[in-house]
SERO-4910 file (N, C-alpha, C, O; in steps of 0.05 Angstrom, whole numbers):
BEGIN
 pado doro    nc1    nc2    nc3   cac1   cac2   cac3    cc1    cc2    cc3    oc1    oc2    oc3
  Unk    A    919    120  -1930    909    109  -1905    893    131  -1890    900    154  -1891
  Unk    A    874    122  -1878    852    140  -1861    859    145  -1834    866    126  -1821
  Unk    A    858    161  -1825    863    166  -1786    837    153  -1776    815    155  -1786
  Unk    A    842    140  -1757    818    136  -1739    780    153  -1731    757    145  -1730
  Unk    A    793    175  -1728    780    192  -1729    758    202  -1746    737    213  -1742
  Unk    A    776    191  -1777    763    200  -1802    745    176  -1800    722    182  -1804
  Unk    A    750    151  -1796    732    126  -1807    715    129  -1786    693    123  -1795
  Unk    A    714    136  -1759    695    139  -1739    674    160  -1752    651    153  -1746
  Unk    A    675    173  -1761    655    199  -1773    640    173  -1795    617    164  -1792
  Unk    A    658    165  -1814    637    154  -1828    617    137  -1817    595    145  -1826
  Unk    A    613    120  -1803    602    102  -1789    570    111  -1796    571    135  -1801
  Unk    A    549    104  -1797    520    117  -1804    505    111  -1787    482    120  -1791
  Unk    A    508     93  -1762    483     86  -1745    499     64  -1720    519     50  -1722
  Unk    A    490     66  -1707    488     49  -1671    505     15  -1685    525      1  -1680
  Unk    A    483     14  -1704    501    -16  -1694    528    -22  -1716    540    -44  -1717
  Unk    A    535      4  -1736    552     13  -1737    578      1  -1726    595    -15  -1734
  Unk    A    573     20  -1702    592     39  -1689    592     13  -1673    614      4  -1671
  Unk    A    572     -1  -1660    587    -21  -1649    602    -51  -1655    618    -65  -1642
  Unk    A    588    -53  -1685    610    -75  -1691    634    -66  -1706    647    -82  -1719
  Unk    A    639    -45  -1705    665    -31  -1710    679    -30  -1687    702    -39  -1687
  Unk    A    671    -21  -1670    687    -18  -1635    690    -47  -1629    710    -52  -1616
  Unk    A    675    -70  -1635    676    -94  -1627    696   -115  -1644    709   -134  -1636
  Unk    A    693   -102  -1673    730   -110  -1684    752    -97  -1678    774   -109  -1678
  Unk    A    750    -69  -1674    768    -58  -1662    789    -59  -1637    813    -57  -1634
  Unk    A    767    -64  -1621    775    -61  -1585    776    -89  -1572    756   -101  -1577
  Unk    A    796   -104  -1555    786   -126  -1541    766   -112  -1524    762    -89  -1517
  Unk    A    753   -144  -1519    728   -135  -1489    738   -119  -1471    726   -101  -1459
  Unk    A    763   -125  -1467    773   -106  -1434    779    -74  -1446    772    -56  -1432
  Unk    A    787    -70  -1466    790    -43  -1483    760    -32  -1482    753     -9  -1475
  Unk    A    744    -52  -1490    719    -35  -1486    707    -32  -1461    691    -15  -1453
  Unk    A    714    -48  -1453    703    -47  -1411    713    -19  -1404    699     -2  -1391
  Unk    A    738    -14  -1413    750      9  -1399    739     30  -1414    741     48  -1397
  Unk    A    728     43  -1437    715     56  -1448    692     59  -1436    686     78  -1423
  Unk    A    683     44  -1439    655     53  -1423    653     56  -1389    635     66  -1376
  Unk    A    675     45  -1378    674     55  -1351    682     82  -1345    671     96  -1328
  Unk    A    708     90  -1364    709    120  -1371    687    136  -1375    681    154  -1359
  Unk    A    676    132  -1391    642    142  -1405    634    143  -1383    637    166  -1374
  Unk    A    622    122  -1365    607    133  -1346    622    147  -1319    609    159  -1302
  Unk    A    655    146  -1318    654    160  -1293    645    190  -1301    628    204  -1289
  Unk    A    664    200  -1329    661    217  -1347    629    237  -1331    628    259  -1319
  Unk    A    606    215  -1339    576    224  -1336    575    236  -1313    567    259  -1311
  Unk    A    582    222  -1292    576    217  -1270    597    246  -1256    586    257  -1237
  Unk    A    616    254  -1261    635    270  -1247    616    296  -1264    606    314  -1250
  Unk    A    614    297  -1286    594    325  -1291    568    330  -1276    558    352  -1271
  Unk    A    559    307  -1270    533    319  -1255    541    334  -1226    526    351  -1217
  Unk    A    568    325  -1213    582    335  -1196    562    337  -1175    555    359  -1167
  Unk    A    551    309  -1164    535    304  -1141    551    277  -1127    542    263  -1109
  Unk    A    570    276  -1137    581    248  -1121    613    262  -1112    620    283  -1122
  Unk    A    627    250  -1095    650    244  -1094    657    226  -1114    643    213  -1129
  Unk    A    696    230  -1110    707    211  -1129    702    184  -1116    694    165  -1130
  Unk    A    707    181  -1090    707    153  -1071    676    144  -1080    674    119  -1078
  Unk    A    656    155  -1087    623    147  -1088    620    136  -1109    606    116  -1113
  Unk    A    638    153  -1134    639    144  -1165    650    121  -1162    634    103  -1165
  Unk    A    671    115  -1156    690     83  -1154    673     60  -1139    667     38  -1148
  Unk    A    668     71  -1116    650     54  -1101    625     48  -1124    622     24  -1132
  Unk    A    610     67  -1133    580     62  -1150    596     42  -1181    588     29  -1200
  Unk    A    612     48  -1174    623     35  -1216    644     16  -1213    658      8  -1231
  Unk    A    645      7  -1183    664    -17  -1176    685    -10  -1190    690    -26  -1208
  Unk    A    703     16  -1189    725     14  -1211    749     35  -1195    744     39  -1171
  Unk    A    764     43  -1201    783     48  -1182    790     86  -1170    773    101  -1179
  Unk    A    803     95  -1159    795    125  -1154    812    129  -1172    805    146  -1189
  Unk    A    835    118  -1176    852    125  -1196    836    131  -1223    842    151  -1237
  Unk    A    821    118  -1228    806    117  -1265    792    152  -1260    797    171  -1274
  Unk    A    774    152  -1236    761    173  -1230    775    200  -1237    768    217  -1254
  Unk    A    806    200  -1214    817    218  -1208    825    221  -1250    813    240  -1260
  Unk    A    836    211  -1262    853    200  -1287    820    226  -1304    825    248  -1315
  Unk    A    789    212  -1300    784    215  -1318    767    254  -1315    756    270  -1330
  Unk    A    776    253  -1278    773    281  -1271    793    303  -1292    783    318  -1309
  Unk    A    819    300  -1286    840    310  -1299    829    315  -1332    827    337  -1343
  Unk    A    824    294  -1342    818    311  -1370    790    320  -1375    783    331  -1395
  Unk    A    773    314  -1356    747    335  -1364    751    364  -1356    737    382  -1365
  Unk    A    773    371  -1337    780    395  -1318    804    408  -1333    802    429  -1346
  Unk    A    822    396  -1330    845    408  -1338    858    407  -1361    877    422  -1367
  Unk    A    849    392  -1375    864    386  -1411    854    394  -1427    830    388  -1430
  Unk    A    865    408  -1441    853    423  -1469    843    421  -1486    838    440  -1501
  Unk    A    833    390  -1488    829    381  -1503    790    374  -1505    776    364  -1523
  Unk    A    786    384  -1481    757    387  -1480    736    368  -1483    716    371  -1469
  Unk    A    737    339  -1503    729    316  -1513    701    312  -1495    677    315  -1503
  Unk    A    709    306  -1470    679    293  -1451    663    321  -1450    639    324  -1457
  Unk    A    678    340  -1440    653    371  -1438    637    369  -1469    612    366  -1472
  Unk    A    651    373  -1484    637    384  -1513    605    361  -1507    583    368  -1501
  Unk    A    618    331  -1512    595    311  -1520    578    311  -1494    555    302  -1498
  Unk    A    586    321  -1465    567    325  -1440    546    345  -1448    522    341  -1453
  Unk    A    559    365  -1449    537    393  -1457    518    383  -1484    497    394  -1488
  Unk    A    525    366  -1497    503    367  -1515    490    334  -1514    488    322  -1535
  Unk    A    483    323  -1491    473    306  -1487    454    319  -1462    432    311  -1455
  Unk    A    467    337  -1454    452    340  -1418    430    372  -1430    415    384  -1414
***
């Protein structure tokens, strides 16, 4: 059996990756993915408040505050790595 991780690498192109995420994830699984993604965007450019991000992405301070904590403090680095090489 394959880890997640491993079958995500194979994937070869966009629409891929999204009808894979689209058998994978319900709609609301992916709603929340991508609202992550963009607070994610949005807290690196570090021109907004958290209250501005929630307010601009109709979504809650909690998700904000939640998705501050692991771009800042967790070791795990995930949103920095793919920010820096998008920006």
């Amino acid at each position: 059996m394959k880890n997640l991780d491993e079958v995500i690498l194979l994937l070869k192109n966009r629409k891929e990756v999204e009808g894979f995420f689209k058998d994978l994830c319900t709609p609301a699984e992916l709603k929340a993915l991508e609202e992550r993604w963009a607070v994610a965007q949005l807290l690196y450019k570090d021109q907004l408040s958290y209250r501005e991000i929630a307010a601009k992405l109709k979504t809650s301070t909690t998700t904000v505050t939640r998705v501050a904590r692991f771009l800042s403090n967790e070791p795990y680095q995930g949103y920095k790595k793919i920010l820096k090489r998008i920006t």
